[in-house]
C-alpha positions, 0 to 999 in steps of 0.5 A, a space after each residue: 073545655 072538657 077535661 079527659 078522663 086520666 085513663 083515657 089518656 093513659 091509653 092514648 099514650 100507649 097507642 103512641 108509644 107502641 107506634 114510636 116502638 114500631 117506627 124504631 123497629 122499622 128504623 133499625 132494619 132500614 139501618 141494616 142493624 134489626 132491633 139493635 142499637 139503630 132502634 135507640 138511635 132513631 129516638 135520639 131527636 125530641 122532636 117526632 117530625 125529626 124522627 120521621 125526616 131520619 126514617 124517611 133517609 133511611 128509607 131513601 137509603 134502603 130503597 136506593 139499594 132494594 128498590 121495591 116501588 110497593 113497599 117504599 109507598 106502603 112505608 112512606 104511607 104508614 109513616 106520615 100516619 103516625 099521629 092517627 092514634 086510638 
């Protein structure tokens, strides 16, 4: 097994912290609190897949109110991509 170079990984982790950010971000909005407290409510769970099952009730919720059949599938695509890092 070939082990990675430290500064690699580095960078790994912050491509997936910046998309936890981001997926936050998108969180609070959904909640109808931008960049407010929902952000840290949305990393309450430790688990990401628990993360992303909040994000996708939250989604459900936003688009039950504004339907928008184009941005619920962009949202719904993007998200389940979030293991896609560089």
């Amino acid at each position: 097994m070939t082990k990675m170079p430290s500064f690699l990984a580095s960078g790994a982790m912050i491509g997936w912290e910046a998309i936890e950010f981001e997926l936050s971000r998108l969180y609070s909005v959904l909640a109808g609190d931008p960049d407010g407290a929902a952000m840290r409510d949305y990393g309450t769970p430790t688990i990401a897949r628990l993360r992303l099952d909040d994000l996708s009730e939250k989604a459900d919720q936003f688009f039950i109110k504004r339907p928008s059949q184009k941005r619920e599938g962009q949202l719904r695509y993007f998200a389940t991509r979030r293991n896609e890092t560089r």
